[in-house]
N, CA, C and O atoms as a GROMACS GRO file, in nm:
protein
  568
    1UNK      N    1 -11.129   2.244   6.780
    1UNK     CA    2 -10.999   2.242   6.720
    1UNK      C    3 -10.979   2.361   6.628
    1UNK      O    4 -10.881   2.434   6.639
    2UNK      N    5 -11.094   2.383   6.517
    2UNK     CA    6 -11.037   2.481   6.430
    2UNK      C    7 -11.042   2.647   6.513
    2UNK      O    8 -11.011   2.745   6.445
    3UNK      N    9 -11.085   2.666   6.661
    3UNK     CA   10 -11.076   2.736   6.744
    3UNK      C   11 -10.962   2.784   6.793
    3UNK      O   12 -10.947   2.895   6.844
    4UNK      N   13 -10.862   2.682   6.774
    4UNK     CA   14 -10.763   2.718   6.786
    4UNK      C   15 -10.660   2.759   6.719
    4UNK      O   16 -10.559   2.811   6.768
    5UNK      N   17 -10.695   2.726   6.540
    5UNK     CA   18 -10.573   2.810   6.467
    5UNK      C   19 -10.565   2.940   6.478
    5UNK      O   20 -10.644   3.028   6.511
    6UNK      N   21 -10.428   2.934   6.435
    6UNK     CA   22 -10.415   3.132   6.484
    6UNK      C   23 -10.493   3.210   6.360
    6UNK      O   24 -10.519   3.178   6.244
    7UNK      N   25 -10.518   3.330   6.442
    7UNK     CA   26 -10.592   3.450   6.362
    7UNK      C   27 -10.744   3.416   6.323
    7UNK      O   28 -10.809   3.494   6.253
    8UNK      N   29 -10.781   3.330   6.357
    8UNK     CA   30 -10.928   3.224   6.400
    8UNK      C   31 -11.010   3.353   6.482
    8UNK      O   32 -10.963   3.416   6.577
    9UNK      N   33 -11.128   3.371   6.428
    9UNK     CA   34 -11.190   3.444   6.462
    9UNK      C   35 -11.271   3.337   6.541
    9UNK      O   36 -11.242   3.223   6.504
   10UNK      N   37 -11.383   3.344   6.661
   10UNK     CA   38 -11.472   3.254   6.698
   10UNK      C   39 -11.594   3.324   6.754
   10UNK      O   40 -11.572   3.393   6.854
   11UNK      N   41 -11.726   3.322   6.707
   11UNK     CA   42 -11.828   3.352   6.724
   11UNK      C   43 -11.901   3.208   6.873
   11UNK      O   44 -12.019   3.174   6.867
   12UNK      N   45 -11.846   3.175   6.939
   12UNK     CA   46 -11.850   3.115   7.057
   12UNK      C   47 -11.944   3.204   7.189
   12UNK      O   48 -12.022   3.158   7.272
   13UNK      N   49 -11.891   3.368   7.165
   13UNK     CA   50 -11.942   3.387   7.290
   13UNK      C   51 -12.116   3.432   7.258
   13UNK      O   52 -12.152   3.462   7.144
   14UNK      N   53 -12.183   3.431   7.343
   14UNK     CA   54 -12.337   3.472   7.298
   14UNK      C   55 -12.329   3.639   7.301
   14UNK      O   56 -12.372   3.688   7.196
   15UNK      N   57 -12.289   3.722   7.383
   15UNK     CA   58 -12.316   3.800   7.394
   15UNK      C   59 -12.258   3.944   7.260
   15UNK      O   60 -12.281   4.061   7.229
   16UNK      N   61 -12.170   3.817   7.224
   16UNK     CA   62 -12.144   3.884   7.075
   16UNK      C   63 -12.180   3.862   6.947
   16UNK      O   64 -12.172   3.924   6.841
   17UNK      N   65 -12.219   3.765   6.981
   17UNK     CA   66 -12.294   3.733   6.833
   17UNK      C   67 -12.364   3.834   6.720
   17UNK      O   68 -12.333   3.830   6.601
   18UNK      N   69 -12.478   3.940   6.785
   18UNK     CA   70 -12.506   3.980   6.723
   18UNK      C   71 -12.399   4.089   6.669
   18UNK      O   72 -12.414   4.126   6.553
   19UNK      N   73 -12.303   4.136   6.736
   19UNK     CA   74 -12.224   4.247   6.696
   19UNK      C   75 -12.133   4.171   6.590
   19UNK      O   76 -12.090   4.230   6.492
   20UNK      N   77 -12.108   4.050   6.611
   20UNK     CA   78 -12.062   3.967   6.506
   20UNK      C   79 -12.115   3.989   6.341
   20UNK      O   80 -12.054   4.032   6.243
   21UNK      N   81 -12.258   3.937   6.358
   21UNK     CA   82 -12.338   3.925   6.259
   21UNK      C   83 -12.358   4.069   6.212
   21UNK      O   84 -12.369   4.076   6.090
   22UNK      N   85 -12.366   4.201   6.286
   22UNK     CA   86 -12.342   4.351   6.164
   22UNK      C   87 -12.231   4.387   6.132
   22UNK      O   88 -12.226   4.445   6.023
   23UNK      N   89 -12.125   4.371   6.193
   23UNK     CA   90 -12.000   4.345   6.184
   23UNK      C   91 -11.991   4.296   6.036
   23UNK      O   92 -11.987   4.360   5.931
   24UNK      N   93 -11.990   4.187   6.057
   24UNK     CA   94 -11.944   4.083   5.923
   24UNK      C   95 -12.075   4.104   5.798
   24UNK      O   96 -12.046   4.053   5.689
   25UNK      N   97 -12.186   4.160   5.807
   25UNK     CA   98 -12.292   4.225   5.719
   25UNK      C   99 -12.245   4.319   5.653
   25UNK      O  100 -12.216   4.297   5.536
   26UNK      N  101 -12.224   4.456   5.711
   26UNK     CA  102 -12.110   4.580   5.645
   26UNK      C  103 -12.070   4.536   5.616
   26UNK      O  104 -12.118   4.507   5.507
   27UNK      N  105 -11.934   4.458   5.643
   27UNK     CA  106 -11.811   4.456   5.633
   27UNK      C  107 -11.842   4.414   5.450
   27UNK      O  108 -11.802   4.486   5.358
   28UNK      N  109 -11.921   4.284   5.429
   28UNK     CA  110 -11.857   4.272   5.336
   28UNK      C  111 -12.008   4.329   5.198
   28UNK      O  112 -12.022   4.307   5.077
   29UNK      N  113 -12.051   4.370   5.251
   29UNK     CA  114 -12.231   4.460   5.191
   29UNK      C  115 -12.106   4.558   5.110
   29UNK      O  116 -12.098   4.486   5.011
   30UNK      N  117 -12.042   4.629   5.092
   30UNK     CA  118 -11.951   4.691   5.018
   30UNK      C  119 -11.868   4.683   4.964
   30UNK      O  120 -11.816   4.781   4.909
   31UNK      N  121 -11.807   4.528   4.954
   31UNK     CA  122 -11.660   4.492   4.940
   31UNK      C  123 -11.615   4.536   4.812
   31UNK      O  124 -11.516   4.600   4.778
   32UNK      N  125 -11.750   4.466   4.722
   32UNK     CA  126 -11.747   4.472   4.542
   32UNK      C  127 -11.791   4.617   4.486
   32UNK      O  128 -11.773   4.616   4.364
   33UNK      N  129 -11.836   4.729   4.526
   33UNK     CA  130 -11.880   4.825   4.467
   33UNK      C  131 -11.764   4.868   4.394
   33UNK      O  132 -11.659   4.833   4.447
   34UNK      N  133 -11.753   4.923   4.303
   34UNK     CA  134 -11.688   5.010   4.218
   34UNK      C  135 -11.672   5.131   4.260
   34UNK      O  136 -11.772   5.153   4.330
   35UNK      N  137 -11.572   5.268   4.258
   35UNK     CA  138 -11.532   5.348   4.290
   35UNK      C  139 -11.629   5.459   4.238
   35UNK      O  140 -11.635   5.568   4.294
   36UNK      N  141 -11.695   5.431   4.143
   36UNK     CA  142 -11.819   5.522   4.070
   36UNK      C  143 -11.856   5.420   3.979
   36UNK      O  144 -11.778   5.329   3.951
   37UNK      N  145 -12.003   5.432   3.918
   37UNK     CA  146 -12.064   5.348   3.864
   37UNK      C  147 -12.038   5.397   3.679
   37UNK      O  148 -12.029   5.513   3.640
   38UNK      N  149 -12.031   5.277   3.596
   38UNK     CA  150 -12.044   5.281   3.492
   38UNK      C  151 -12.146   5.261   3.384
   38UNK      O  152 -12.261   5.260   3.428
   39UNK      N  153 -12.138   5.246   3.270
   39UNK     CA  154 -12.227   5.185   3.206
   39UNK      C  155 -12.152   5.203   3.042
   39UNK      O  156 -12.101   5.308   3.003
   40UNK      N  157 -12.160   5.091   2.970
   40UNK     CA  158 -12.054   5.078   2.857
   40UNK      C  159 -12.176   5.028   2.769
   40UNK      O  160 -12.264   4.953   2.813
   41UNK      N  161 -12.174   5.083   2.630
   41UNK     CA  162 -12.318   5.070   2.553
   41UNK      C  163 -12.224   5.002   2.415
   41UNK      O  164 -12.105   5.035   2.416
   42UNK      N  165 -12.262   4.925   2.317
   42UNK     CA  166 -12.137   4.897   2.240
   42UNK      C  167 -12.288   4.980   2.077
   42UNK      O  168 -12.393   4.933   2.033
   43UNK      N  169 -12.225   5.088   2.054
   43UNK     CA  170 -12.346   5.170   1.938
   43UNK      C  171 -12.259   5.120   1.801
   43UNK      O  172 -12.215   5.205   1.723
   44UNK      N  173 -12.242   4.997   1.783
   44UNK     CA  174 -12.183   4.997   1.628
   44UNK      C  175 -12.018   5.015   1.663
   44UNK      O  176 -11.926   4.972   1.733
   45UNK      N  177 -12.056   5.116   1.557
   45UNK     CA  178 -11.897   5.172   1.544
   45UNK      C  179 -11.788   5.236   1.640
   45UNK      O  180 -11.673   5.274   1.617
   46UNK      N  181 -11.884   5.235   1.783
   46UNK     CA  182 -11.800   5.286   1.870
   46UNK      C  183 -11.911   5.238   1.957
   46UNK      O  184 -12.026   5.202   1.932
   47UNK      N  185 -11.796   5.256   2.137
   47UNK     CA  186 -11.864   5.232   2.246
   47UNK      C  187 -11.894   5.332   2.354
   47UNK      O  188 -11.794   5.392   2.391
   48UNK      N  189 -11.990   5.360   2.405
   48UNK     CA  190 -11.999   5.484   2.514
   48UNK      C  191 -12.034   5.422   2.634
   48UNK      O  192 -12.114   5.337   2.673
   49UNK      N  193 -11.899   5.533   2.704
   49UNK     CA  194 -11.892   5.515   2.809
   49UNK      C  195 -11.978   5.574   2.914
   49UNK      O  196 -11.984   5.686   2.863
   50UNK      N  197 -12.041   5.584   3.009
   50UNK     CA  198 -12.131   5.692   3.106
   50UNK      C  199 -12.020   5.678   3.193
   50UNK      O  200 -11.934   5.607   3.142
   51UNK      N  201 -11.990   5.723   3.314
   51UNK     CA  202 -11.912   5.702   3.420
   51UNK      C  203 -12.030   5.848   3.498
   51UNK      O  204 -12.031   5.958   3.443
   52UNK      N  205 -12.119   5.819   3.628
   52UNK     CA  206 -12.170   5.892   3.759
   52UNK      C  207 -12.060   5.920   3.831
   52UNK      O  208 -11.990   5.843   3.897
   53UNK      N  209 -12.047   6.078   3.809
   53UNK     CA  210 -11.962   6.171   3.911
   53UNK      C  211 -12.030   6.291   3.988
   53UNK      O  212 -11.960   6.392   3.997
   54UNK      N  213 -12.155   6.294   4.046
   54UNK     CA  214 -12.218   6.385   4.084
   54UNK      C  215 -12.103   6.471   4.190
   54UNK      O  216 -12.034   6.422   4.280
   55UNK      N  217 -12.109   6.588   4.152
   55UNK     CA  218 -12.062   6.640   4.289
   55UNK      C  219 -11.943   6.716   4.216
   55UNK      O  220 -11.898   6.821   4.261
   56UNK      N  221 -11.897   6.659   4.105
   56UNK     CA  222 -11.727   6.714   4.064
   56UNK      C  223 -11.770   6.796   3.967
   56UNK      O  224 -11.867   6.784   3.892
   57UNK      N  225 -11.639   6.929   3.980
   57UNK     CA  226 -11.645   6.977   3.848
   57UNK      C  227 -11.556   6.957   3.768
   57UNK      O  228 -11.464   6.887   3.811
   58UNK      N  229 -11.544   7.007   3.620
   58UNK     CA  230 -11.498   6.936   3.498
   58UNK      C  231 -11.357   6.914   3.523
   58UNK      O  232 -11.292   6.817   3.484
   59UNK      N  233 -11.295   7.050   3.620
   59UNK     CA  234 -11.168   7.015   3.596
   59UNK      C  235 -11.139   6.935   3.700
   59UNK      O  236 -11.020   6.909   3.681
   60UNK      N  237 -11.175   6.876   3.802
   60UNK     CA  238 -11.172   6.763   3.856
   60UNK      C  239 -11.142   6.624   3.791
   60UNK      O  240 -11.094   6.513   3.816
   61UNK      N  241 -11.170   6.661   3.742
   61UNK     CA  242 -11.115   6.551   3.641
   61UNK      C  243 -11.052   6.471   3.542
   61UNK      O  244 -11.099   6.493   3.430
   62UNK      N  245 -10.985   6.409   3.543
   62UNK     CA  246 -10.858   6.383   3.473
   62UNK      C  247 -10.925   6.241   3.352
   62UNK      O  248 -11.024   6.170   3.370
   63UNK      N  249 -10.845   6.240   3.255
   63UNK     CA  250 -10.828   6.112   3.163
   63UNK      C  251 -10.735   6.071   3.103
   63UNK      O  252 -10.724   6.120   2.991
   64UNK      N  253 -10.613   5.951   3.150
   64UNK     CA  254 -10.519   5.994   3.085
   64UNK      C  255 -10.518   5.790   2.998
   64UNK      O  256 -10.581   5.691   3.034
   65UNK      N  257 -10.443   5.804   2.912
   65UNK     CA  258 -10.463   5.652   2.823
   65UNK      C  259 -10.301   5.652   2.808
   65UNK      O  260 -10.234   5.742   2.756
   66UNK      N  261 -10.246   5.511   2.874
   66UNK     CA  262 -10.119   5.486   2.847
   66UNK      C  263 -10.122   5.327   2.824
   66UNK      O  264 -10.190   5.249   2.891
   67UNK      N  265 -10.058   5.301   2.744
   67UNK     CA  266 -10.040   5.116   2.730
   67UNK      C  267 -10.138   5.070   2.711
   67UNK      O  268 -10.127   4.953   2.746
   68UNK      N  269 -10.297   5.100   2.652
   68UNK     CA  270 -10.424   5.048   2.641
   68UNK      C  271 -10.503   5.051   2.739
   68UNK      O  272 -10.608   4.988   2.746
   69UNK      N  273 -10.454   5.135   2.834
   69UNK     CA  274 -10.541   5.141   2.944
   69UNK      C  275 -10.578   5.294   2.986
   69UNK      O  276 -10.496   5.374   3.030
   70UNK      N  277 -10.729   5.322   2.962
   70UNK     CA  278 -10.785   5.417   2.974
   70UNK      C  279 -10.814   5.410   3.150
   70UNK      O  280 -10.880   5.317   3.196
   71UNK      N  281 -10.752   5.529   3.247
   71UNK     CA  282 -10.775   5.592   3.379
   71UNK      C  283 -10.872   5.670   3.355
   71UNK      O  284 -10.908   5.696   3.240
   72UNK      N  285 -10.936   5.722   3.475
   72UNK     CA  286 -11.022   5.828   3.499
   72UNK      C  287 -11.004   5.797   3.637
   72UNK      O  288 -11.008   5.694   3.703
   73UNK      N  289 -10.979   5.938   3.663
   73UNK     CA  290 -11.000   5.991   3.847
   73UNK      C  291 -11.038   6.099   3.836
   73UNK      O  292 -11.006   6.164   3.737
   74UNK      N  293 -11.115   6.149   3.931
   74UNK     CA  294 -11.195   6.239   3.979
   74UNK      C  295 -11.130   6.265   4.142
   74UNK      O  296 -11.135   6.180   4.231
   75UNK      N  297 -11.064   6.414   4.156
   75UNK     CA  298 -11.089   6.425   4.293
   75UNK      C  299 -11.148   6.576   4.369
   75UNK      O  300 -11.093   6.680   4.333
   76UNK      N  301 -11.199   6.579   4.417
   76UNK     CA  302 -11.221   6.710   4.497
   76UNK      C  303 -11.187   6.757   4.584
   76UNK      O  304 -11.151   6.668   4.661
   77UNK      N  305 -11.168   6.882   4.640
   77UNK     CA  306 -11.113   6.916   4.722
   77UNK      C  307 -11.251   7.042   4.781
   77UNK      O  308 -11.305   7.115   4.698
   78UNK      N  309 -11.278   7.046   4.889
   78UNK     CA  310 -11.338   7.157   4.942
   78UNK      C  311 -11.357   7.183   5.098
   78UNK      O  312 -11.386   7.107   5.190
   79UNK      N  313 -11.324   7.333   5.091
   79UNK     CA  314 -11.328   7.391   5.202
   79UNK      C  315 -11.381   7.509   5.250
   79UNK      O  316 -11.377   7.612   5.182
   80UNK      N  317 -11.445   7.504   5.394
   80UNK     CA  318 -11.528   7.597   5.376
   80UNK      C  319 -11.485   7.661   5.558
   80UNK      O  320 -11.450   7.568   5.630
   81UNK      N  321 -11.486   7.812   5.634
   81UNK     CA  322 -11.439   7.856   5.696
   81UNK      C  323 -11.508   7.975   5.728
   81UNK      O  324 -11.526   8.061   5.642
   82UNK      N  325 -11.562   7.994   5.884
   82UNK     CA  326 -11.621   8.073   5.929
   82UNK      C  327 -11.578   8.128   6.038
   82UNK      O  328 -11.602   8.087   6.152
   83UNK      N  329 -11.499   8.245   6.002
   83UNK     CA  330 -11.421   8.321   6.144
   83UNK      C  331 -11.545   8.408   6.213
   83UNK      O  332 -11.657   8.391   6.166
   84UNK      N  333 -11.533   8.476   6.294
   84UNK     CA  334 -11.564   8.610   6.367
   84UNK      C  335 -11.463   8.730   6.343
   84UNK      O  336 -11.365   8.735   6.269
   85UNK      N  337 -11.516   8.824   6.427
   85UNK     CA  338 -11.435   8.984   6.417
   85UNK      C  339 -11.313   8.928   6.422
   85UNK      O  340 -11.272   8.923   6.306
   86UNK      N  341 -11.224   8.875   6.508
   86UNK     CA  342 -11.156   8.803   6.586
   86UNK      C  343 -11.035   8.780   6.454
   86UNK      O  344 -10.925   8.833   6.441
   87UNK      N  345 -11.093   8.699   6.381
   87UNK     CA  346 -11.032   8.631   6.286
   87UNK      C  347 -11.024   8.479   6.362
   87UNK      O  348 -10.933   8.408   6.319
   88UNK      N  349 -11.117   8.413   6.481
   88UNK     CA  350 -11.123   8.289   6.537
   88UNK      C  351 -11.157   8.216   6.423
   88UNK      O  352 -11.180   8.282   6.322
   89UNK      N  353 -11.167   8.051   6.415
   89UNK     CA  354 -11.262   7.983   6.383
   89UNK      C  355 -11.367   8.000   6.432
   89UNK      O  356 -11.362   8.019   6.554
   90UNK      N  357 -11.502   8.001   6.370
   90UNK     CA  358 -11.624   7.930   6.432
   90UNK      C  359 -11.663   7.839   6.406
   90UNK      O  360 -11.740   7.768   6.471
   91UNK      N  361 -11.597   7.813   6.257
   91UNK     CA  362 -11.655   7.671   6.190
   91UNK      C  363 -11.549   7.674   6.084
   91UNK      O  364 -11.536   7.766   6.003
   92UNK      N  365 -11.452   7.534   6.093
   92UNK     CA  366 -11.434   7.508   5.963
   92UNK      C  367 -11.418   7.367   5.916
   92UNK      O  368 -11.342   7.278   5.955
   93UNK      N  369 -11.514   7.371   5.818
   93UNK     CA  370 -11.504   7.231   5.764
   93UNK      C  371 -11.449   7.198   5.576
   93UNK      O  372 -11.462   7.260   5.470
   94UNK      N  373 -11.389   7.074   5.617
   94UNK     CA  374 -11.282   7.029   5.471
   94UNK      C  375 -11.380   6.893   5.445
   94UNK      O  376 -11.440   6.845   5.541
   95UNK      N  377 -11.389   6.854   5.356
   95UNK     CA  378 -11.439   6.742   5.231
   95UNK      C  379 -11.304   6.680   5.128
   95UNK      O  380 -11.227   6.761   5.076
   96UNK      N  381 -11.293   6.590   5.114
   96UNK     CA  382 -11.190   6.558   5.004
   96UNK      C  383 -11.241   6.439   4.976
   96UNK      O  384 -11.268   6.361   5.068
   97UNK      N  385 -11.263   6.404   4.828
   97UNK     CA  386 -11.323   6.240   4.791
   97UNK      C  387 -11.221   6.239   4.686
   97UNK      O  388 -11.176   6.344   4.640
   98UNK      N  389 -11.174   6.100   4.639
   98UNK     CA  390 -11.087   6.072   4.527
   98UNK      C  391 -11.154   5.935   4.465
   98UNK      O  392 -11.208   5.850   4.535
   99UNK      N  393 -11.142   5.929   4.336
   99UNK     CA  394 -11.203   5.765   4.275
   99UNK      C  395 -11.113   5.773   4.166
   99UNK      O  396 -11.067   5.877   4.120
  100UNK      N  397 -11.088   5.637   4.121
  100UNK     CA  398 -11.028   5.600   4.041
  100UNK      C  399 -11.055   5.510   3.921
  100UNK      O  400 -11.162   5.461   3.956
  101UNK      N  401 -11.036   5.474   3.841
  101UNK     CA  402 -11.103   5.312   3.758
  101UNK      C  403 -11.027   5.332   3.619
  101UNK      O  404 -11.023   5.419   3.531
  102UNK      N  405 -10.984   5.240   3.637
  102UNK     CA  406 -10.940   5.174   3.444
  102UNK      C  407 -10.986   5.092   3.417
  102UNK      O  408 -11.019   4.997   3.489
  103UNK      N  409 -11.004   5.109   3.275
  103UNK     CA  410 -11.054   5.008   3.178
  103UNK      C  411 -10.965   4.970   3.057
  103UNK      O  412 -10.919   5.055   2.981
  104UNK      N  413 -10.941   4.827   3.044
  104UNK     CA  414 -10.915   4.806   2.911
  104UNK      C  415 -10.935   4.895   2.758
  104UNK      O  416 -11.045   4.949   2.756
  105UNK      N  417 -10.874   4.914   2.665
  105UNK     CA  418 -10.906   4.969   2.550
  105UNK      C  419 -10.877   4.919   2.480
  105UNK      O  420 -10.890   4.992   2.381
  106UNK      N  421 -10.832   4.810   2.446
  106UNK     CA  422 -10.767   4.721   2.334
  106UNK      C  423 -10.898   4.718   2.234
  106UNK      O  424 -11.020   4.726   2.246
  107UNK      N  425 -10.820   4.707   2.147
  107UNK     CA  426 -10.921   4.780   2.048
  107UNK      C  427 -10.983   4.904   1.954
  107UNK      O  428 -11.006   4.899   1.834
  108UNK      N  429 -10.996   4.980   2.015
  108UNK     CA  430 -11.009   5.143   2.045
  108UNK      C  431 -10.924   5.197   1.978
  108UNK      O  432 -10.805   5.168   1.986
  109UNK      N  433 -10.972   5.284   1.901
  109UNK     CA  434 -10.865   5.378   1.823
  109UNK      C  435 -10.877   5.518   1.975
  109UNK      O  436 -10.959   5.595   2.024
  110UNK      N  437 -10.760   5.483   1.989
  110UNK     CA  438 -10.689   5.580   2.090
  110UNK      C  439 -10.722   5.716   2.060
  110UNK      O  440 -10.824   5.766   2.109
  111UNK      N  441 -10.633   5.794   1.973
  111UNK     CA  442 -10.658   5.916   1.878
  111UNK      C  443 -10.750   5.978   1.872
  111UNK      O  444 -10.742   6.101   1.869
  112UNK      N  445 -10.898   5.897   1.867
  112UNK     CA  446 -10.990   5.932   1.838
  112UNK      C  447 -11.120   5.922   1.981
  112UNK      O  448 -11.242   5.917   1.969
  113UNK      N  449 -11.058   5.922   2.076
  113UNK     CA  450 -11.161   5.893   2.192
  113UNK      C  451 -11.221   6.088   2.220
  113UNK      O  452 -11.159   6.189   2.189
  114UNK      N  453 -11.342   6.080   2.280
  114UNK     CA  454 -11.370   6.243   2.316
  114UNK      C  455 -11.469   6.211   2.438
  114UNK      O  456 -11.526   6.104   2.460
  115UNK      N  457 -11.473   6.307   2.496
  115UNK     CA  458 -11.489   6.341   2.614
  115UNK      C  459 -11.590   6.464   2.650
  115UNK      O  460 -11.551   6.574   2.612
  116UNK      N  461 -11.743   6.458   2.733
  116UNK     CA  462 -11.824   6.575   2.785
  116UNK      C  463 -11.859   6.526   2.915
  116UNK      O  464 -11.887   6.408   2.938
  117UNK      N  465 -11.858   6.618   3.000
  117UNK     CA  466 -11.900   6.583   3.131
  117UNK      C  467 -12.067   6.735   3.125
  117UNK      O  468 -12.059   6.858   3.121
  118UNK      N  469 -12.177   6.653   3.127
  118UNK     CA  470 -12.247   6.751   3.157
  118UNK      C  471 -12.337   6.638   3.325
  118UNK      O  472 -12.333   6.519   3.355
  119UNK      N  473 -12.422   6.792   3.407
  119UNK     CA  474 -12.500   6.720   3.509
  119UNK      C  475 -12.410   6.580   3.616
  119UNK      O  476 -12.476   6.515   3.698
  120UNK      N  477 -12.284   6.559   3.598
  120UNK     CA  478 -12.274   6.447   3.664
  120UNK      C  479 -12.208   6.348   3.606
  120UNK      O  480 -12.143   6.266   3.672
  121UNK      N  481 -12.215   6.345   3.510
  121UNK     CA  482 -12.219   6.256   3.388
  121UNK      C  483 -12.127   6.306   3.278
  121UNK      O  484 -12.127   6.401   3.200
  122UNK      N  485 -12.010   6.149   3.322
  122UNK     CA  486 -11.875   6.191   3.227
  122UNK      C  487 -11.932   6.062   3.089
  122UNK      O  488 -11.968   5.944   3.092
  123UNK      N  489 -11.913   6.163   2.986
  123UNK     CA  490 -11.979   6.066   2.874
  123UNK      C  491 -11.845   6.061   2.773
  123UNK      O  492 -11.818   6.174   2.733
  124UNK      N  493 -11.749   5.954   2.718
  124UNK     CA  494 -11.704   5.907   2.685
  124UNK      C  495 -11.718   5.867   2.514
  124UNK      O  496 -11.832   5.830   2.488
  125UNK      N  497 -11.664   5.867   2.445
  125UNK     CA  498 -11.754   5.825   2.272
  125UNK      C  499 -11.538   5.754   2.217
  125UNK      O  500 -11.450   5.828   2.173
  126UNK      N  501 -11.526   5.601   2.246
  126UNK     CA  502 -11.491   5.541   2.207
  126UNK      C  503 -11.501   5.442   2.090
  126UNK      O  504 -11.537   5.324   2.089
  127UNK      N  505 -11.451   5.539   1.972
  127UNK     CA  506 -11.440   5.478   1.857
  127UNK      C  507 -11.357   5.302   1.831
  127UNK      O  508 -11.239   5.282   1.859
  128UNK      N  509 -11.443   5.206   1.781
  128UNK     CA  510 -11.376   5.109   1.732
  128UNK      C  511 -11.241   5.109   1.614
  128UNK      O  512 -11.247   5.156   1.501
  129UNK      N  513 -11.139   5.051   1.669
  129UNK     CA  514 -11.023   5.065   1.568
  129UNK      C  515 -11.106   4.954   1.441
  129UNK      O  516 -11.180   4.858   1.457
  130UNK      N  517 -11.052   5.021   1.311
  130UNK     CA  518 -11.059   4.956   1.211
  130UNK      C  519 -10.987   4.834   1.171
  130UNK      O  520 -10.903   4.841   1.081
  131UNK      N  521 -11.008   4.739   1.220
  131UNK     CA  522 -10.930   4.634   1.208
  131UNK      C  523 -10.811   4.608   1.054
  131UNK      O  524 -10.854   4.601   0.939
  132UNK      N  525 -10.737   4.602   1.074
  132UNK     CA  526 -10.568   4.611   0.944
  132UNK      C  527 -10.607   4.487   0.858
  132UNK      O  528 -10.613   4.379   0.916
  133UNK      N  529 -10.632   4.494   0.740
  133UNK     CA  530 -10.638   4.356   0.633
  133UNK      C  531 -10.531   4.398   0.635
  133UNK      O  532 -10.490   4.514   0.645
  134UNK      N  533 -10.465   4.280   0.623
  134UNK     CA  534 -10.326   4.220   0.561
  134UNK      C  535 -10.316   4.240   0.400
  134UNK      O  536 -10.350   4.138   0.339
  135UNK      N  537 -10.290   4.312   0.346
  135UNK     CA  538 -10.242   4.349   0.214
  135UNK      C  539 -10.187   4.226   0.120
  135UNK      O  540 -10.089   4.156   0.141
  136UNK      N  541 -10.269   4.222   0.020
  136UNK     CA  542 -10.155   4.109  -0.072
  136UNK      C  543 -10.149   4.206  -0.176
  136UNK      O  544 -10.208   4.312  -0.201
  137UNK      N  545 -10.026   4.114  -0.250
  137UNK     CA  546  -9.962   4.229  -0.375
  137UNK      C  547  -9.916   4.075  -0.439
  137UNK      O  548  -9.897   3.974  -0.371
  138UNK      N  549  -9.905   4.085  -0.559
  138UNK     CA  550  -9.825   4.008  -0.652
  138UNK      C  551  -9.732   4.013  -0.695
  138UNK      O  552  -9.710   4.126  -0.738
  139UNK      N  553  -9.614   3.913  -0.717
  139UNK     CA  554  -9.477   3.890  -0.732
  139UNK      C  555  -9.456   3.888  -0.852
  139UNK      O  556  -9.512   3.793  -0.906
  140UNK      N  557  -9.366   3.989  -0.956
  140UNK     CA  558  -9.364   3.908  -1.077
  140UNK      C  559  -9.223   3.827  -1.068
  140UNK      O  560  -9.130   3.836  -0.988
  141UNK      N  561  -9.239   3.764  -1.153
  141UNK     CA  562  -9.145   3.673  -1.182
  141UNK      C  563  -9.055   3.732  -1.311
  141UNK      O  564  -9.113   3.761  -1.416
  142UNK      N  565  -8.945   3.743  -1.300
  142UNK     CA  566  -8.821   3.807  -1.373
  142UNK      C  567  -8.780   3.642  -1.485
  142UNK      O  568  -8.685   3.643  -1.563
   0.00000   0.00000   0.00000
């Protein structure tokens, strides 16, 4: 019966099974990865960020903070081209990768966030906002 609802996948026949089973292994062996890997350290008074970007250079990379939400993308672009006398192709090959990720910042004194990318490694130094006491003052009485 449940063979028959629509869009019902069915692992029924034998001879597919196994293409089934790597099939549906990939498929979902990647589902959850993150676009580049992080690592968020909380040092006191502020939090650092790591973000792994092997491969990019600095200006590849962007950071922009709107509405409490800190972006980072990284994209590259490269190309590479091997004519003859001719001016033919003999070879040309293009690369392009893009990643993306936001994070929350609530919290965070905005103003004060900074930024180094050395080796790979975009390093981040997110200062904690100073939390606002509420001010009292006394009333005189007239």
């Amino acid at each position: 019966m449940f063979g028959m609802l629509p869009f019902e996948r069915s692992n029924d026949n034998v001879f597919d099974t196994f293409d089934n089973f790597t099939r549906n292994f990939f498929q979902s062996s990647n589902a959850n990865l993150p676009a580049f890997r992080t690592d968020i350290k909380d040092a006191g008074d502020k939090f650092v960020l790591e973000a792994e970007l092997p491969g990019f250079n600095k200006e590849d990379i962007k950071l922009d903070v709107k509405d409490g939400i800190l972006t980072i993308t990284a994209e590259h672009k490269e190309q590479n081209d091997q004519k003859d006398e001719k001016g033919s192709y003999i070879r040309r090959e293009r690369r392009y990768g893009s990643f993306t990720r936001s994070f929350d910042i609530t919290g965070i004194d905005e103003g004060s966030i900074t930024a180094a990318y050395q080796n790979g490694i975009l390093e981040l130094n997110l200062p904690k906002a100073v939390p606002v006491v509420p001010e009292t003052r006394r009333i005189a009485i007239d």
